[in-house]
VMD Tcl script that draws the C-alpha trace (Angstrom):
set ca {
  {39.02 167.82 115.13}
  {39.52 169.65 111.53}
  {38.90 168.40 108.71}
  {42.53 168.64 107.81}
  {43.71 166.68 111.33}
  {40.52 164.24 110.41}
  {42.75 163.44 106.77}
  {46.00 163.23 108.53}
  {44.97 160.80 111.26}
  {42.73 158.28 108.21}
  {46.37 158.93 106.55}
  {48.69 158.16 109.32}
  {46.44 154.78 110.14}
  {46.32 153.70 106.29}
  {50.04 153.87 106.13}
  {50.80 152.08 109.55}
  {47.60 149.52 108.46}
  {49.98 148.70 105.51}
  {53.70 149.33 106.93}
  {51.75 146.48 110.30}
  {50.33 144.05 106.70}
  {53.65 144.38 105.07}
  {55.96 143.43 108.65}
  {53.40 140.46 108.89}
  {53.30 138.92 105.55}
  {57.16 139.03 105.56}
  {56.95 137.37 109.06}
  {54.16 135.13 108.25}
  {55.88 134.02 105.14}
  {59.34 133.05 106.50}
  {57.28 130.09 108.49}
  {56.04 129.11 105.21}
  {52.26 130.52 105.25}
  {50.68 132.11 102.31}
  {49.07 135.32 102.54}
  {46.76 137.07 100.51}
  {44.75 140.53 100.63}
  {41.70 141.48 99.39}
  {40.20 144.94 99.76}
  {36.66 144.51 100.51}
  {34.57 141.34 100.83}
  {33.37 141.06 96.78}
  {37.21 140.91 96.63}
  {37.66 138.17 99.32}
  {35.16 135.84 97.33}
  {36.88 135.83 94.25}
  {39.69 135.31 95.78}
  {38.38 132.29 98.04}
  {36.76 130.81 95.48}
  {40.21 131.02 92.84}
  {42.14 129.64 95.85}
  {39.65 126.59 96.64}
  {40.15 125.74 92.84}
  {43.89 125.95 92.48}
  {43.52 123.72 95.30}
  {41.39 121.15 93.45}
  {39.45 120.59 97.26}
  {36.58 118.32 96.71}
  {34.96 119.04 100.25}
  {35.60 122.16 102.66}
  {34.34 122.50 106.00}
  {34.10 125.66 107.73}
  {33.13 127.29 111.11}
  {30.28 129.68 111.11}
  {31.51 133.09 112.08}
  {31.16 136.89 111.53}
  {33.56 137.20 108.43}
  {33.10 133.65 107.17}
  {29.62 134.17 107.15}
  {29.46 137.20 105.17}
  {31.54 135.52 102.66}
  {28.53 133.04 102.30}
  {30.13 129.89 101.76}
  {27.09 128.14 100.17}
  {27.68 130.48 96.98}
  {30.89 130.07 97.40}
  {30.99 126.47 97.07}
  {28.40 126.57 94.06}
  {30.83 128.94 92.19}
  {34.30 126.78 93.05}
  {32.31 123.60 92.27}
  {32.72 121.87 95.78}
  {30.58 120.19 98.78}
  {30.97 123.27 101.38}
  {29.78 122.40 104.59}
  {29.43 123.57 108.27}
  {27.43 120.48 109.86}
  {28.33 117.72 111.40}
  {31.90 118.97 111.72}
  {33.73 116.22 113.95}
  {32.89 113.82 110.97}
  {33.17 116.08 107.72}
  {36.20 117.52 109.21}
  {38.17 114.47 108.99}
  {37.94 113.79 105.53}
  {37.93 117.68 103.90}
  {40.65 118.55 102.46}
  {40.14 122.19 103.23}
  {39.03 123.80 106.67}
  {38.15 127.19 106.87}
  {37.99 129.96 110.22}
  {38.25 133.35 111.58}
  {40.98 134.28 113.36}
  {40.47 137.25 115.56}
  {44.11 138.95 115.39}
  {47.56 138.33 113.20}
  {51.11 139.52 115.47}
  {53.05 141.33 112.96}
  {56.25 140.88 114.60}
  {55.80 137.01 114.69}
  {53.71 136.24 111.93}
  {51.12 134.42 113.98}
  {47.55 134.23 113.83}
  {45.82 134.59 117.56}
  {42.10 133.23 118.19}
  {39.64 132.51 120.52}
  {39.32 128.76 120.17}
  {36.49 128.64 122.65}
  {34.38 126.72 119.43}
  {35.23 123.33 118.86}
  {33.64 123.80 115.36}
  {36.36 126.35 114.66}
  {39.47 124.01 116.31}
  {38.27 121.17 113.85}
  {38.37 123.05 110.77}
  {41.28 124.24 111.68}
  {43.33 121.34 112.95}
  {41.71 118.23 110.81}
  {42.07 119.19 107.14}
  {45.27 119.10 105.65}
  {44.92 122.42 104.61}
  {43.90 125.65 106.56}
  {42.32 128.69 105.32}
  {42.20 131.67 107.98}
  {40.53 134.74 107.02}
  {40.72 138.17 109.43}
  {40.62 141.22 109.03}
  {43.11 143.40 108.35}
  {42.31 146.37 110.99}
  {42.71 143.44 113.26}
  {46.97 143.65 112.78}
  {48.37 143.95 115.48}
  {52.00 145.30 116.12}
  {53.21 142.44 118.77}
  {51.89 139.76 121.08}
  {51.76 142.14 124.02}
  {49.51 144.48 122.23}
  {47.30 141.31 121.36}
  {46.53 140.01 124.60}
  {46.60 143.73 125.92}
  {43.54 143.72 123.00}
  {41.51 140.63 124.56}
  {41.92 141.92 128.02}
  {40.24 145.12 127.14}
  {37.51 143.37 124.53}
  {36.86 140.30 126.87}
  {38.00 141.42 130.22}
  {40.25 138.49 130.55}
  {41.88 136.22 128.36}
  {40.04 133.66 127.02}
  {40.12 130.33 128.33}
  {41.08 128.46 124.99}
  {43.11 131.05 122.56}
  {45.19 129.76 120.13}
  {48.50 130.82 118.09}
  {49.00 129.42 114.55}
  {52.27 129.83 112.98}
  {52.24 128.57 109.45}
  {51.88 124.91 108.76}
  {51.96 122.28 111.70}
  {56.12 121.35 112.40}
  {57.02 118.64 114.46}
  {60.65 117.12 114.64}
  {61.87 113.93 115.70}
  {64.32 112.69 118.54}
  {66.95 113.20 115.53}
  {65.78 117.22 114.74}
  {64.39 115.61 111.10}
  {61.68 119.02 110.83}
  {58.49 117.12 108.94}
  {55.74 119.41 108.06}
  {51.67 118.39 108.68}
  {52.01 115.20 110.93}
  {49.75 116.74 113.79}
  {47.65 119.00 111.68}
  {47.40 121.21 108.48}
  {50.20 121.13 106.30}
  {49.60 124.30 104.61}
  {48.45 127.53 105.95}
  {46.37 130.33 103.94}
  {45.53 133.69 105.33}
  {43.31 135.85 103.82}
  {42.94 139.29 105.22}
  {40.00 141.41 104.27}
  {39.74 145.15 104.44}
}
mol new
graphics top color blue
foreach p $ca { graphics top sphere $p radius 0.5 }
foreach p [lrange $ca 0 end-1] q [lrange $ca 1 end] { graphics top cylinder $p $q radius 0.2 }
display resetview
C-alpha cells in the first residue's frame, strides 16, 4: 500500500467513524439518551468528572473493565468529590445514584448500546442506579445490529450467553399505554464515547 492509498483509507475511515457517531447520536438521542465525545482518555476524565458533578451524585459504583479502568475511577472520584466504588456491588449498587460500565458496541441505526452482560458486577451498575453512565469506544460504532452480532460471532465465536441492548432510559407502560420513564431501572442514560 502507498503512502498516498495509506492517507486515503485513515481518511475514508475518519469520515465514516464520524458520518457512523453522527447517525448514532441522532438515533440515540430521539430515545432520550445523552451522548457525549471525548477524543482521547485525558479528555474522557474531564468530562466524567464535570458530568458526575452536574449530577450532584454522592456515591457511584462502577464495574471494573478495560476502558473504565483506564479512566481510574479512584482519581476520578477524588477530583468530582464523591465515594467511587467497585466492591461490594449488590449492596452499594442499590443506593448509588450513579452506575457506571463498558459497553462493547453502540448500533448506529438504532441508537442502542450492545454488551456482554456475562458480569453481574456490570448488570448492577447498570440496572440499580437511577442513573447510567456507559462509556465505549468510538471505533466500536457499528453501522446496524446485523453487523454487531456478525462482530461477536467473529470476536467470541458465538454469541454470548448474556448480551444486552440498552436503549436510552428504562420505559415501561401501563395496561392504559401511560409511557413512565425509570420504574424498572435507570432513568437516565449517559454515553460517553472515547476515541
Amino acid at each position: 500500500m502507498t503512502a498516498v492509498q495509506g492517507k486515503a483509507e485513515k481518511s475514508h475511515n475518519e469520515t465514516t467513524g464520524a458520518a457512523l457517531y453522527d447517525k448514532f447520536k441522532v438515533s440515540a438521542e430521539m430515545l432520550s439518551a445523552e451522548v457525549h465525545r471525548a477524543g482521547n482518555l485525558e479528555e474522557a476524565r474531564q468530562l466524567v468528572t464535570q458530568l458526575i458533578k452536574e449530577l450532584g451524585a454522592k456515591k457511584v459504583v462502577y464495574a471494573p473493565s478495560e476502558l473504565v479502568d483506564a479512566l481510574d475511577m479512584k482519581a476520578l472520584g477524588q477530583a468530582a468529590g464523591v465515594v467511587m466504588t467497585a466492591e461490594n456491588l449488590r449492596q452499594n449498587a442499590a443506593d448509588a445514584e450513579l452506575g457506571i460500565s463498558q459497553l462493547d458496541y453502540a448500533i448506529a441505526e438504532i441508537g442502542t448500546l450492545a454488551g456482554n452482560a456475562n458480569s453481574i458486577e456490570s448488570r448492577m451498575v447498570s440496572i440499580l442506579p437511577p442513573i447510567h453512565m456507559a462509556i465505549v469506544k468510538t471505533a466500536n460504532i457499528l453501522p446496524n445490529l446485523l453487523e454487531a452480532i456478525a462482530t461477536y460471532n467473529q470476536k467470541l465465536g458465538e454469541l454470548p450467553r448474556y448480551l444486552t441492548f440498552v436503549s436510552g432510559p428504562s420505559r415501561t407502560s401501563d395496561i392504559e399505554r401511560v409511557l413512565t420513564i425509570g420504574v424498572h431501572g435507570p432513568g437516565r442514560l449517559i454515553i460517553v464515547f472515547i476515541d
